[in-house]
C-alpha positions, 0 to 999 in steps of 0.5 A: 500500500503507498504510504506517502500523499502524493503516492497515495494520490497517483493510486487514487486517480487510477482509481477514479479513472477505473470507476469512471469505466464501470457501469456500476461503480463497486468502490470497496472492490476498486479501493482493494484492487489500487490499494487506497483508503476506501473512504477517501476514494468514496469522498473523491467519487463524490466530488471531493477534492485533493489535499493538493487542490484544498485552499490552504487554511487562513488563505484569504483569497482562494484559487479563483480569487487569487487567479483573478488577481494575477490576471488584474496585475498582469494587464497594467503589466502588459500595458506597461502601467505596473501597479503598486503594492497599495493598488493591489491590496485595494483590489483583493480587498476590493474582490473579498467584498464582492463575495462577501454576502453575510450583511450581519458582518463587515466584509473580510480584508487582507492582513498587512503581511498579506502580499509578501505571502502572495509573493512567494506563492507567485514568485514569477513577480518582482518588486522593483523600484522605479529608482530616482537618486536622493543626496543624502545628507551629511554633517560633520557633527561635534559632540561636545557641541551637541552636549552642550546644546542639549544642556542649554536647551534642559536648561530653559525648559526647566528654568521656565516650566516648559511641558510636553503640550507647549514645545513646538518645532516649525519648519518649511519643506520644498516640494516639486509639485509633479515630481514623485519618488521611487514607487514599487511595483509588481511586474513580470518582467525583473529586467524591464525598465520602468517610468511614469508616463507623465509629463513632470511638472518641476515646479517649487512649492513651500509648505510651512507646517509647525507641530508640538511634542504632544502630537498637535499640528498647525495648519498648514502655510501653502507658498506657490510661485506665482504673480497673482493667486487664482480664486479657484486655489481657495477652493481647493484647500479647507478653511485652515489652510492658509495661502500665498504667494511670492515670484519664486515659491519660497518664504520671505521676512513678510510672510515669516512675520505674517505667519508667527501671528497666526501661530500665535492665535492657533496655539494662545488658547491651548497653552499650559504654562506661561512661555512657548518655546520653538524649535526652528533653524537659523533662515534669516527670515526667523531672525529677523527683528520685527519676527524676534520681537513678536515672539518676546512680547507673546512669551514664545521663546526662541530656540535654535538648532545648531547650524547643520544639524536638522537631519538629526535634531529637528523633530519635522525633518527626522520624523515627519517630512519624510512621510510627508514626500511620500505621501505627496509621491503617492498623490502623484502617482495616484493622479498619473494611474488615472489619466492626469498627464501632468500634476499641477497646483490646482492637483496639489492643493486638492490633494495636499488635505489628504496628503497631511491627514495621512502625515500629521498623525499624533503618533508621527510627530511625537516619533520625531521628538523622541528619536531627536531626543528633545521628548522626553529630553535624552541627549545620549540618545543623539550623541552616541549615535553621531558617529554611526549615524545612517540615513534611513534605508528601505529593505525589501523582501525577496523569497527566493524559495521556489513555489510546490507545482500544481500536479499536471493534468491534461487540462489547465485553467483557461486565461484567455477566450481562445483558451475557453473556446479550445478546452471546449472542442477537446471536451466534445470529444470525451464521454461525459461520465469520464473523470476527463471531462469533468475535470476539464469542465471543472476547469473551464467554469474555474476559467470563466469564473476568473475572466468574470471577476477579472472584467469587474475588476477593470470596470470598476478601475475604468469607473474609477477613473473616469469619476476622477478626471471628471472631477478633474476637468471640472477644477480645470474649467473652473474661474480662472479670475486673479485675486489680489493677495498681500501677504497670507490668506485663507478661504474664509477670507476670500469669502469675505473678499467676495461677500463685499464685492457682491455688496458693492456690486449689487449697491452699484446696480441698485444706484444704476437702476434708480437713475434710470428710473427716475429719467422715466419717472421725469419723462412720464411728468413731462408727458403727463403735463404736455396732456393736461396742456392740449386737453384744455 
């Protein structure tokens, strides 16, 4: 008698071939004769299927699911549209709900360790970077400088009663409005070279942001290159987002004054102690006089970092602006996944709330505190890792371990419509009582499930997408109407802007209409009087 599965498994599909044969199946007799377990020959005659052909257990996704998957990745493949490793999980999760149909419980959804399994199952797909080179920083950092720094700043928080809520850090970050980062796709082609099919929009755009060490975040100053602002910009952002704009996209000693005020107000009313003390690097338009002064009869105190040193000893750069890229990288190749060809402002500030909902999470920004070592206050945290201090790096997960090949049978799951069209000519020439052609029937309604859940799912994409440039079209058709901006604005204030043009222009018409009426009214008088005269 076999002993191992697989031996056993060859004995049981000589077994079924045998049964099929017989006018009146004797499945005791038959279990004797290829020496198998009679009971699992009986549940094999009934339908049942093999361990090799069982969905493995805790397996979200079954066969059928998975092939669809594959066949989903496989188009954007072909048409050198690979996707990412966050579209993919969107359409598993996206196919699990569809054949979810118990209401009384939430549909299921893959876990986060999902798609690397899903990889080593499938080891014909590479993770590949599209790759862009980063300079990465570096700094000739002195300890005993460092130390030093760390005492002072101990100093002035325990000096003046500082706590967790009222120490903040704030900073600008420059992005390139249409220019994304490395993006990881899946592919079956390791050698193919990659890019993205849109036009690059390199322009500059400097974002102001300003957190605290208890996880609170500002919003945002959004600086754009531009001479005049359009009104549609305030339509995009929300109502506390602030806007404006410069000749070349950065900040200046205006704005920098302009924009201390605000954080004045944003943070006044949640203050704990007397003083605010503020993290910032040394730019010239924090330091200047009008800014400094501001600061001092507010009690917000100034702390500078040392010169050089953000990379390692400011909370925004080291915790949160590398987040912040990645998330606006993912905006942009979102937007160019469904049919923007180039990434402009107006696709910036409809994204930039999402982008900074994702980014501005308590949990990240207390992080850049703390590996700063500036909350809780650890400065050995820093100094002994000057020495070896390495940049972030990124580490994937490659399996090389091969995957178990499916058992070989005459037929496979069809892909293509050809293939559907070819399996069922072969099946005419079979008996249906034969194990043959239940098994290539078997495979053909397998195939067909698969090309059903595979049009779904690229329908649903095409919706998608289609919903997406709509809206789109709809922010580029929008008034294109300059707005005059000094200084820094909000939407509520362009509102109000309107709000007092409208009134000036109704008043303008309703003064407009009154002399008009009353040229009649004179005309009327006179007709009246010209009547009375030739009446008498």
């Amino acid at each position: 008698m076999p002993k191992t599965n697989k031996e056993i498994e060859i004995q049981i599909e000589k077994a079924m071939d045998s049964l099929s044969e017989q006018s009146k199946p004797n499945i005791a007799k038959t279990a004797r004769e290829f020496a198998v377990p009679e009971g699992r020959l009986r549940r094999r005659w009934k339908g049942g299927k093999s361990l090799f052909q069982r969905q493995p257990n805790g397996r979200r996704l079954n066969s059928i699911q998975e092939q669809a998957l594959c066949e989903y990745i496989n188009y954007f493949d072909t048409v050198g549209a690979s996707i990412n490793r966050r579209q993919i999980a969107i359409a598993a999760n996206s196919i699990l709900e569809e054949d979810h149909h118990d209401e009384s419980e939430p549909p299921p959804q893959i876990g986060d360790h999902w798609l690397k399994r899903f990889l080593k199952r499938n080891p014909e797909y590479y993770v590949r970077r599209r790759k862009a080179l980063d300079v990465e920083r570096s700094a000739a950092l002195d300890k005993s400088v460092v130390e030093r720094w760390f005492q002072d700043y101990k100093q002035v928080v325990t000096e003046h009663g500082i706590c967790q809520q009222d120490i903040y850090n704030f900073d600008e970050t420059g992005f390139q409005i249409g220019v994304g980062r490395d993006q990881f796709i899946i592919t079956r082609h390791p050698k193919k070279k990659l890019f993205n099919g849109s036009i690059t929009n390199r322009e500059s755009v400097t974002v102001l942001e300003a957190v605290s060490a208890d996880g609170f975040a500002c919003p945002p100053l959004i600086i754009l290159s531009a001479k005049q602002a359009l009104a549609r910009w305030f339509d995009a952002i929300k109502e506390d987002e602030h806007l404006a704009v410069t000749d070349t996209g950065y900040i200046n000693d205006t704005l920098a004054f302009q924009w201390i005020q605000l954080f004045h107000k944003w943070t006044i009313g949640r203050t704990l102690g007397a003083k605010r003390l503020v993290l910032c690097d040394r730019f010239g338009a924090h330091m200047t006089r009008q800014f400094v002064q501001f600061c001092e009869k507010n009690n917000i105190i100034l702390f500078f970092l040392l010169s050089h040193t953000s990379h390692v000893l400011q909370p925004l750069d080291v915790g949160v602006f590398s987040v912040y890229k990645h998330w606006h990288s993912e905006a942009v190749e979102a937007a160019t996944m469904t049919g923007c060809r180039k990434f402009s402002k107006d696709e910036f500030l409809h994204s930039i709330g999402e982008i900074r909902r994702k980014t501005f999470k308590p949990h990240t920004i207390k992080l850049g505190f703390k590996l700063t070592g500036l909350w809780p206050i650890n400065s050995k945290l820093i100094t002994d890792e000057l020495e070896s201090y390495d940049p972030y790096y990124d580490n994937l997960y490659r399996s090389n371990t091969p995957s178990i090949n499916s058992q070989n049978t005459e037929f496979s799951t069809p892909k293509t419509a050809e293939k559907v069209r070819r399996i069922s000519l072969r099946l005419n020439q079979y008996d249906p009582t034969t194990q043959h052609f239940k098994e290539g029937l078997a495979k053909l309604a397998k195939g067909a499930e698969a090309q059903a859940t595979l049009a779904l799912q690229l329908q649903r994409e095409f919706d998608r997408t289609q919903a997406i440039m709509g809206a789109r079209h709809a922010r580029y058709d929008a008034s294109r109407r300059h707005v005059r901006i000094t200084g820094i604005m909000n939407s509520n204030q362009l509102k109000e802007i309107k709000r007092k043009e409208y009134k000036l222009s109704e008043k303008a018409d309703q003064e407009k209409t009154r002399r008009k009426w009353k040229k009649v009214l004179v005309e009327i008088r006179k007709h009246g009087r010209a009547k009375k005269r030739s009446g008498n």
